[in-house]
N, C-alpha and C positions, 0 to 999 in steps of 0.2 A: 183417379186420385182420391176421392171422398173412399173408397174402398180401403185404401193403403192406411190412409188414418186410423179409420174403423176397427180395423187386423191390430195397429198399433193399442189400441183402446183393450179391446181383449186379450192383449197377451198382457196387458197390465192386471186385468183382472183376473186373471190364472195364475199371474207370480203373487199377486197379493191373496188370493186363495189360498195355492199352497203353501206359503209363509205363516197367514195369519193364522188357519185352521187345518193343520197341516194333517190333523187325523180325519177330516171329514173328508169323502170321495166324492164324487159330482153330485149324488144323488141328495146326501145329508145337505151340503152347501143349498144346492135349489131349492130344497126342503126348507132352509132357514130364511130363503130372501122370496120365498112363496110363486113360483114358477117349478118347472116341469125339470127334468134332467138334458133333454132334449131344447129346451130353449137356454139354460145355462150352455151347452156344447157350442147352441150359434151364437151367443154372447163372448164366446171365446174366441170366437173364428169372428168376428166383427160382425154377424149378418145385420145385414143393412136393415132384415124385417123385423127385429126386436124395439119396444119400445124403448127411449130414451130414460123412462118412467122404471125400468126393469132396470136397467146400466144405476140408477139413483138409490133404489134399496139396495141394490150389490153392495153400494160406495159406501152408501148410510150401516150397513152391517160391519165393513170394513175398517169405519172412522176416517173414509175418504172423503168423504160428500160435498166440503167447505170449495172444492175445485168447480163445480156445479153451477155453482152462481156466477161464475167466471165466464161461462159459454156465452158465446155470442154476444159480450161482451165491447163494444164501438171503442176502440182508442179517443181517448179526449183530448185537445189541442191545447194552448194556451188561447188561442181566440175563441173559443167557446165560451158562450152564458152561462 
């Protein structure tokens, strides 16, 4: 399940890749968000071994990032202090 997510998460960042910087190729993009071309590839594919911290410069390059602070994030009740 946390895999299928993950897969979901990266193909958001490859349509917003090639949308945003549609003339940069894998290598220019990883180049811009300071990672390898090979760690951008598992960020695609979801790998579960990238940091969270790597997915956050993506966003912040992208002008995604404001979703971030959302993570893990506790639903609030009305009976809550």
């Amino acid at each position: 399940m946390a895999q299928m997510k993950l897969s979901r998460l990266g193909q958001n960042l490859k349509d917003a890749r090639r949308r945003l910087y549609p003339a940069d190729n894998m290598a220019d993009f990883a180049l811009r968000i300071g990672v390898s071309r090979a760690t951008l590839q598992k960020m695609e594919q979801g790998d579960l071994s990238v940091s969270l911290g790597k997915y956050y410069q993506a966003g912040k390059l992208l002008g995604l990032e404001q979703g971030f602070e959302q993570l893990l994030l506790a639903p609030r009740s009305l009976f809550d202090d």
